[in-house]
PAZAPA-988379 format. One record per residue (C-alpha): x, y, z. Coordinates in pm, whole numbers, padded with zeros to 5 digits. Example, Ala and Ser with C-alpha at 12.3 -4.5 7.8 and 13.67 -1.06 7.14 Angstrom:
BEGIN
east=01230	north=-00450	up=00780 $
east=01367	north=-00106	up=00714 $
END
This chain:
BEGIN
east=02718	north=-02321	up=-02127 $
east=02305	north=-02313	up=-02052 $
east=02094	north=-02066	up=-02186 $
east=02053	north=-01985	up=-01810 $
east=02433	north=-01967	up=-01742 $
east=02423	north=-01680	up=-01985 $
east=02134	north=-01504	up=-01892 $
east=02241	north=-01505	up=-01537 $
east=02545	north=-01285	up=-01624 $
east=02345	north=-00958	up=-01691 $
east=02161	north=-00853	up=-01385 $
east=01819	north=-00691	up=-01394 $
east=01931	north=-00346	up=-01356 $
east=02191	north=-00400	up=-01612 $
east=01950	north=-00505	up=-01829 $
east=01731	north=-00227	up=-01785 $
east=02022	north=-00004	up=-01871 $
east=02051	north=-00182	up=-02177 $
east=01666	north=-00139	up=-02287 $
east=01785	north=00281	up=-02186 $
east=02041	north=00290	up=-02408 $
east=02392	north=00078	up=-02297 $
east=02376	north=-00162	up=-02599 $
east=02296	north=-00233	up=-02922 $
east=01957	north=-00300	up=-02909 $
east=01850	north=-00031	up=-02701 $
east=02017	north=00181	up=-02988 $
east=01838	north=00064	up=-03234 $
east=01518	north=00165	up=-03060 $
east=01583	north=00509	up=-02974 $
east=01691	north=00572	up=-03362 $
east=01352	north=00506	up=-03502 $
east=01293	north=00546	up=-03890 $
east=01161	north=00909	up=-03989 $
east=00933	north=00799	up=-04273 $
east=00681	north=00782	up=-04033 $
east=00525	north=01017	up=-03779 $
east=00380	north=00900	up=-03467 $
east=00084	north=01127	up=-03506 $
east=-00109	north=00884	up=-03708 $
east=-00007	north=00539	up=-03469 $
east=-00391	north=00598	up=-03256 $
east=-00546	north=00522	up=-03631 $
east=-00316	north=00215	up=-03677 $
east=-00095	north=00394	up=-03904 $
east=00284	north=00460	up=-03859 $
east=00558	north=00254	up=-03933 $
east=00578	north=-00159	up=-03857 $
east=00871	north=-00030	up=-03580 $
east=00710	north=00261	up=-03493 $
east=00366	north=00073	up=-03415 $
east=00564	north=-00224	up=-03251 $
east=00750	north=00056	up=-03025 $
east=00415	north=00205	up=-02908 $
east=00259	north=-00099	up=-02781 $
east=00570	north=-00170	up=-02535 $
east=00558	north=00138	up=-02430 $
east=00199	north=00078	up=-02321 $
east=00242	north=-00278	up=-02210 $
east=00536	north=-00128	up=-01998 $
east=00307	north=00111	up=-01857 $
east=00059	north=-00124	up=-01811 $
east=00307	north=-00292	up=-01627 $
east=00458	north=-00008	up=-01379 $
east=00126	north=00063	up=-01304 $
east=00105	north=00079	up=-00918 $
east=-00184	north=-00105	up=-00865 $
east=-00119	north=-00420	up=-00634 $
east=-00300	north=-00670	up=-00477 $
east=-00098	north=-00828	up=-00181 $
east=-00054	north=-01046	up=00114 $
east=00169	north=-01209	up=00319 $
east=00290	north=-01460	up=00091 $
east=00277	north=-01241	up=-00237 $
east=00215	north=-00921	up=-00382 $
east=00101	north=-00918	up=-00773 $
east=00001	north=-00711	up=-01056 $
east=-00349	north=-00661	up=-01035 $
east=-00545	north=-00928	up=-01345 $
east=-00680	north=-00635	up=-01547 $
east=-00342	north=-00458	up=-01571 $
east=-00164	north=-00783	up=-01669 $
east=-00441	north=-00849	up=-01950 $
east=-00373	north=-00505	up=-02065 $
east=-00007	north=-00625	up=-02092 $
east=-00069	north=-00956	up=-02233 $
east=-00277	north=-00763	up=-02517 $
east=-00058	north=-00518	up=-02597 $
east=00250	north=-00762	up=-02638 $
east=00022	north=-01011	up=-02821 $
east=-00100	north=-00703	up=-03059 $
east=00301	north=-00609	up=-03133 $
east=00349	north=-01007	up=-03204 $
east=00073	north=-00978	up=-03482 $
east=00262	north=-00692	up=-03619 $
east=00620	north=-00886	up=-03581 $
east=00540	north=-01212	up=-03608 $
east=00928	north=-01388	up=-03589 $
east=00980	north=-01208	up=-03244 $
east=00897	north=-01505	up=-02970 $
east=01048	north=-01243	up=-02741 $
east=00697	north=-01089	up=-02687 $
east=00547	north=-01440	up=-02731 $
east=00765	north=-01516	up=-02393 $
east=00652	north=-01193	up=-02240 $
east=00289	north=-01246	up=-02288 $
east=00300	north=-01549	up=-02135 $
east=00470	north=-01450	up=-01850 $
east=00157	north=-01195	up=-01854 $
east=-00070	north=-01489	up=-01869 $
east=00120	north=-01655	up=-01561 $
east=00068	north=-01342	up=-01363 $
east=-00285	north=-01340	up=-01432 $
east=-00319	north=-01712	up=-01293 $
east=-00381	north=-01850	up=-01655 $
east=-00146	north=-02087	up=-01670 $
east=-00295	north=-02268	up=-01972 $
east=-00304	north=-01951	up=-02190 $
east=00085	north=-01885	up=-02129 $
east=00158	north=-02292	up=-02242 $
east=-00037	north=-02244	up=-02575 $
east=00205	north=-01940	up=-02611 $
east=00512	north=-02138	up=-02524 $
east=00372	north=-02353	up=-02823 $
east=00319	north=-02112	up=-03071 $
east=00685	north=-02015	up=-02988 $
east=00812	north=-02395	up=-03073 $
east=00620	north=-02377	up=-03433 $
east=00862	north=-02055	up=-03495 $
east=01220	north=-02205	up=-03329 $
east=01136	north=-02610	up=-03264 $
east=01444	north=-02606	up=-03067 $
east=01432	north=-02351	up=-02839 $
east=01525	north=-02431	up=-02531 $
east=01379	north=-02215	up=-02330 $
east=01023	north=-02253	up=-02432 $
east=01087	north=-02629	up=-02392 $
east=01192	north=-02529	up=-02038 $
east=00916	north=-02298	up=-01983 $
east=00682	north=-02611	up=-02113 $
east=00825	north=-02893	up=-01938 $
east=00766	north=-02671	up=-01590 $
east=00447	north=-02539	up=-01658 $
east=00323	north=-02881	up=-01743 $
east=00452	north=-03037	up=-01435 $
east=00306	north=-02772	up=-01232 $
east=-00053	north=-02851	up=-01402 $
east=-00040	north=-03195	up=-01372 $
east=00051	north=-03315	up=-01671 $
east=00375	north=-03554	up=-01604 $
east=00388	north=-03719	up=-01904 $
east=00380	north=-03422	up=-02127 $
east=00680	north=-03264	up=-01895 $
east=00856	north=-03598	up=-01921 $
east=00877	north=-03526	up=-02331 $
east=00982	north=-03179	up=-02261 $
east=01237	north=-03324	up=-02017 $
east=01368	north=-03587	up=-02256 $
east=01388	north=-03286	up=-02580 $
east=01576	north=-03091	up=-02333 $
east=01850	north=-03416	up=-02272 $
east=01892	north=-03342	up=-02647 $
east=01909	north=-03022	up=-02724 $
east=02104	north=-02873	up=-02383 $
east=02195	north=-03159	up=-02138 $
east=02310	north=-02920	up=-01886 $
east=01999	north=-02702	up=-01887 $
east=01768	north=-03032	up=-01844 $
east=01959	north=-03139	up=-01519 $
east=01883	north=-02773	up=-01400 $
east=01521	north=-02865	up=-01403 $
east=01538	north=-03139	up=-01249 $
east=01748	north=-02945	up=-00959 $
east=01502	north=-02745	up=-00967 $
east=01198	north=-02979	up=-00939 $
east=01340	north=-03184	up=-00682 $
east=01410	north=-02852	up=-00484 $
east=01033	north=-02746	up=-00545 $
east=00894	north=-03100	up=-00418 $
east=01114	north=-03087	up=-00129 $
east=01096	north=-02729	up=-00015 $
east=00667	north=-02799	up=-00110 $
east=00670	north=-03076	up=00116 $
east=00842	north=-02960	up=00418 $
east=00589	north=-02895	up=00704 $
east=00562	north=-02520	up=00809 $
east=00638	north=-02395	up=01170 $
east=00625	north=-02085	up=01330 $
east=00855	north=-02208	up=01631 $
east=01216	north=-02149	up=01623 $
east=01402	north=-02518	up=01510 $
east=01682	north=-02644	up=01638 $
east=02037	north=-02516	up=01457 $
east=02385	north=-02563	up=01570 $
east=02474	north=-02207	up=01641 $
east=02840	north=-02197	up=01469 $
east=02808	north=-02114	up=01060 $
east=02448	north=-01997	up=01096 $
east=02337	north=-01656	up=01020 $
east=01963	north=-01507	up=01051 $
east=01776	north=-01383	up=00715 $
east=01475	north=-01183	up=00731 $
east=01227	north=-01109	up=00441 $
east=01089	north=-00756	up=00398 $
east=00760	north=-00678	up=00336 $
east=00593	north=-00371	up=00184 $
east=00625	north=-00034	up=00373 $
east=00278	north=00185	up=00385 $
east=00289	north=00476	up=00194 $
east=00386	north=00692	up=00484 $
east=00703	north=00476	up=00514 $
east=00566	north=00285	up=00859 $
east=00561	north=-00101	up=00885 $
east=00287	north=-00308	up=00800 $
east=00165	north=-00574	up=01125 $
east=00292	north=-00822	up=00904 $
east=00687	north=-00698	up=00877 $
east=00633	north=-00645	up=01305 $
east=00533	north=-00988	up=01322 $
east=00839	north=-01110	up=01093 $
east=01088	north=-00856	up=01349 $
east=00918	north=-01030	up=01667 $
east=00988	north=-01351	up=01504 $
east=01363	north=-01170	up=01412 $
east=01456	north=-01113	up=01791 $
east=01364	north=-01401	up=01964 $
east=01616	north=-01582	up=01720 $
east=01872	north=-01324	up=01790 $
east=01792	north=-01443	up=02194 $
east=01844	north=-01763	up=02092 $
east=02164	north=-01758	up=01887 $
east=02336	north=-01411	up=01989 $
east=02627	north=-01486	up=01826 $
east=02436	north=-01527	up=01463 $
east=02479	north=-01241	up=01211 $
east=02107	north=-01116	up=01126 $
east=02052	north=-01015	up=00750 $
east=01696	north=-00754	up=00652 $
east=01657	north=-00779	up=00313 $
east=01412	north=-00556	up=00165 $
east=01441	north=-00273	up=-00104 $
east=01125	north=-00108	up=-00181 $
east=01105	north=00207	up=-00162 $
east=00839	north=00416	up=00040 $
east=00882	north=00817	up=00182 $
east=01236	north=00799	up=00157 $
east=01277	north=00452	up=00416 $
east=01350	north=00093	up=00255 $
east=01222	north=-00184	up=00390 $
east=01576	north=-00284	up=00495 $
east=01667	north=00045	up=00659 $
east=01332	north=-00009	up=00846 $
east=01371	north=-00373	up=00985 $
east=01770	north=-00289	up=01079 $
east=01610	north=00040	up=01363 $
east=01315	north=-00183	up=01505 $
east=01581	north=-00430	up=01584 $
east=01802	north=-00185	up=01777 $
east=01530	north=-00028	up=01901 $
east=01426	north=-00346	up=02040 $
east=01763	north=-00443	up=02212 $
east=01979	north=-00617	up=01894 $
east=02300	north=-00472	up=01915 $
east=02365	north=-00295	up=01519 $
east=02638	north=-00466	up=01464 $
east=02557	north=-00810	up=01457 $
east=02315	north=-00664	up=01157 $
east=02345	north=-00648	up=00776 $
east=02089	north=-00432	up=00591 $
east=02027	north=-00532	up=00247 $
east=01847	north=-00249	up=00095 $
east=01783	north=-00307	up=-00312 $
east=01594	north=-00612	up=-00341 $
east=01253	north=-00565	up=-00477 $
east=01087	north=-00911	up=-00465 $
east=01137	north=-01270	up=-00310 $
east=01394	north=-01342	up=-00591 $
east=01592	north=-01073	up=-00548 $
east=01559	north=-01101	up=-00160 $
east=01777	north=-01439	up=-00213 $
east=01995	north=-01318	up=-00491 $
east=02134	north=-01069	up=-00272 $
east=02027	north=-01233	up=00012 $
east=02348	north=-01550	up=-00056 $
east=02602	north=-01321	up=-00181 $
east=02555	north=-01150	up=00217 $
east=02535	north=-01505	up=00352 $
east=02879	north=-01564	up=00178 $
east=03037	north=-01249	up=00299 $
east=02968	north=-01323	up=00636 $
east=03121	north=-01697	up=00590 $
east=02750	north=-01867	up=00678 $
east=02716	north=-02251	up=00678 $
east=02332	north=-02293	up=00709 $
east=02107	north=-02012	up=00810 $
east=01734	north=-01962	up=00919 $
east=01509	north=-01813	up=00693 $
east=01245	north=-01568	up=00876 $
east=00874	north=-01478	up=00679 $
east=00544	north=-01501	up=00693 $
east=00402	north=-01853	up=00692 $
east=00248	north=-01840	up=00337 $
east=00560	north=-01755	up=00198 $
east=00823	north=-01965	up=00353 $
east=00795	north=-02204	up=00145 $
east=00819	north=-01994	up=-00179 $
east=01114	north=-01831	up=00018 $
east=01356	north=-02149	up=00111 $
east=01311	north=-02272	up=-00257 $
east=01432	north=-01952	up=-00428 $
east=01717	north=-01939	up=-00121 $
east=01803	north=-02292	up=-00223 $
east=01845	north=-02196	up=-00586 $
east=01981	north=-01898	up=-00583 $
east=02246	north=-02034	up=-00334 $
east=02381	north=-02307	up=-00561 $
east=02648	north=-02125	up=-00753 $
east=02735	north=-01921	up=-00457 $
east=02699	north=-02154	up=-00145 $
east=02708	north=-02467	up=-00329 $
east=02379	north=-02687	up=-00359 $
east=02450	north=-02851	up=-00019 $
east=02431	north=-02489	up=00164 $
east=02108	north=-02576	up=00426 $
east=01856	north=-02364	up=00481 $
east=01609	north=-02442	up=00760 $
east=01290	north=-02195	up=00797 $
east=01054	north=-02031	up=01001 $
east=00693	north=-01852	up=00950 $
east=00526	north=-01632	up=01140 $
east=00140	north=-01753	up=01160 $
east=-00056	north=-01490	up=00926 $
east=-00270	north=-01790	up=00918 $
east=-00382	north=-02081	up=01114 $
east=-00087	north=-02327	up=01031 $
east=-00339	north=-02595	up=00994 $
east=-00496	north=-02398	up=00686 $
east=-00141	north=-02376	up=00519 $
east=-00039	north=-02724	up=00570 $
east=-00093	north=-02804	up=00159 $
east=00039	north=-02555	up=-00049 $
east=-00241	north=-02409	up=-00252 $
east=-00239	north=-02348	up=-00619 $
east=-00150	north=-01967	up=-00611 $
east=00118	north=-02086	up=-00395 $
east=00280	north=-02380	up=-00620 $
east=00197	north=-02109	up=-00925 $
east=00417	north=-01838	up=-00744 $
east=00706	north=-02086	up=-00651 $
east=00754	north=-02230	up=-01013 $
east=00750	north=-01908	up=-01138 $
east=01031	north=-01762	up=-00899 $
east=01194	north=-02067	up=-00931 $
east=01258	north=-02028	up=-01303 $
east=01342	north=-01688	up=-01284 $
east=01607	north=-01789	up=-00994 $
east=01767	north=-02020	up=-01220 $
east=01856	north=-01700	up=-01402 $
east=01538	north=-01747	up=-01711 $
east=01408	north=-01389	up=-01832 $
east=01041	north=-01341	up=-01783 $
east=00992	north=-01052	up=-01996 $
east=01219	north=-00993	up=-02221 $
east=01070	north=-00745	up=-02502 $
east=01276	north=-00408	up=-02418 $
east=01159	north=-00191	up=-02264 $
east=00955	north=-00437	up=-02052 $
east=01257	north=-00658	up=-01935 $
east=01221	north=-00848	up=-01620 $
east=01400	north=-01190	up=-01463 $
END
């Protein structure tokens, strides 16, 4: 079994339950040693573990901090808080030097700031610890496609072959995916789909604060209901869990819809999915319940394509890798302007891409993330 096969069988809130207190590690955090008070951690005294503790508690912080910058086609952590994490899990590495898990999570830090060059030298220093980890020689052969460098990913590729065969033709799944999802022109028109089998998915976006919809969701729903016209037999999945005055995303798109003449039955809200990865994970397992063949994927322009590649990969031990997903954008920008997919773009669709094929991101407890 892959490395990814196994981390794929603990979800991201069971994980999270873990880092609580559900396993073994999680107890040995919350059962600190006593020789130490954390009084004196602000000088830099404490306890190695006590020290170590402190700083993921304040990269986690760092981390849950609600500042955002977002568009259409993403929503990140702003740079300064992600530097603040990146320096905090870089600090606890000094202090615990044979723990690559915060190595891992600083880079995925660095990647969230846009450095991808930073988070490669980390996926280095992580190979002078472990040579034959596979995931960092995952991590490296991705990252180094994604920057241009195809002969360096090639030797990644070929380590991989060696050291977990099955996790090496994931990648390449997984590139070829990328490339073709990358490549396929965007349009904001509806395409032409056999109407038997296919079922209608619709991304969320971010609810204001006072729980309304943003123009951009209203433009998605607009999108949402002249498919419905066009197939009315098609099931229609809203997928969208975050979280604002009391309404999800999900909860939101399903009443615009009936308010707007879709009859609530033909629609499945999905209402715990909290970014484009999770959209799809939960996303396939609807699409299977409902006994889907292909369906339409329905976003914003600049995210389609990020969208139909984590659909695609997510789908593969659901749907099978032959399930076909076709897509659809509404314009938040002139077509013509999105036609190559920008770096941000590519940058945001490796790294979903890795954490669809069930990699961890951050994976120091308490700050654990796919």
């Amino acid at each position: 079994m892959s490395h990814s096969r196994t981390r794929r069988a603990l979800t991201i809130p069971v994980a999270i339950a873990l880092a609580l207190g559900g396993g073994a590690c999680a107890n040995d955090r919350t059962d600190p040693p006593t020789s130490s008070t954390s009084e004196t951690m602000s000088a830099g005294g404490g306890s190695t573990y006590e020290r170590v503790e402190k700083l993921l508690d304040e990269a986690e912080e760092a981390f849950e901090s609600p500042a955002r910058a977002s568009s259409a086609g993403n929503t990140d952590k702003t740079a300064d808080n992600m530097q603040v994490v990146a320096d905090r899990l870089m600090q606890a590495h000094e202090l615990a030097p044979y723990r690559n898990d915060l190595l891992f999570s600083a880079a995925s830090a660095q990647i969230a700031r846009k450095d991808v060059g930073a988070a490669v030298e980390l996926y280095k220093s992580a190979l002078t610890t472990a040579p034959n980890d596979v995931d960092a020689q995952s991590y490296l052969a991705g990252w180094s496609r994604h920057l241009g460098r195809q002969a360096d990913a090639a030797n990644y590729i070929d380590r991989l072959r060696t050291l977990d065969p099955a996790r090496a033709q994931e990648l390449n799944a997984m590139f070829a995916t990328i490339d073709q999802k990358v490549s396929t022109p965007l349009t904001d028109a509806l395409p032409a789909l056999p109407e038997p089998g296919l079922a209608i998915v619709t991304l969320g976006y971010a609810l204001r604060e006072d729980g309304s919809m943003d123009d951009i969701l209203i433009d998605r729903l607009q999108l949402t209901k002249a498919a419905a016209q066009r197939w009315p037999d098609a099931p229609i999945v809203v997928t969208g869990g975050v979280e604002q005055s009391g309404r999800t995303e999900g909860e939101s798109m399903k009443e615009w819809l009936i308010d707007n003449g879709v009859a609530a039955d033909r629609i499945l809200d999905e209402n715990f999915a909290r970014s484009t990865v999770e959209n799809a994970a939960y996303g396939v397992e609807v699409l299977a319940r409902v006994r889907a063949t292909h369906a339409l994927i329905i976003s914003s322009a600049s995210h389609i394509r990020r969208a139909l590649t984590v659909f695609q990969l997510a789908a593969a031990e659901t749907l099978g890798r032959d399930f076909v997903f076709a897509g659809t954008g509404s314009a938040d920008k002139p077509l013509a302007e999105l036609a190559t997919a920008a770096p941000d773009e590519l940058l945001s669709i490796y790294r979903d891409a890795f954490s669809s094929i069930g990699m961890w991101s951050y994976r120091s407890a308490p700050l654990l993330r796919q």
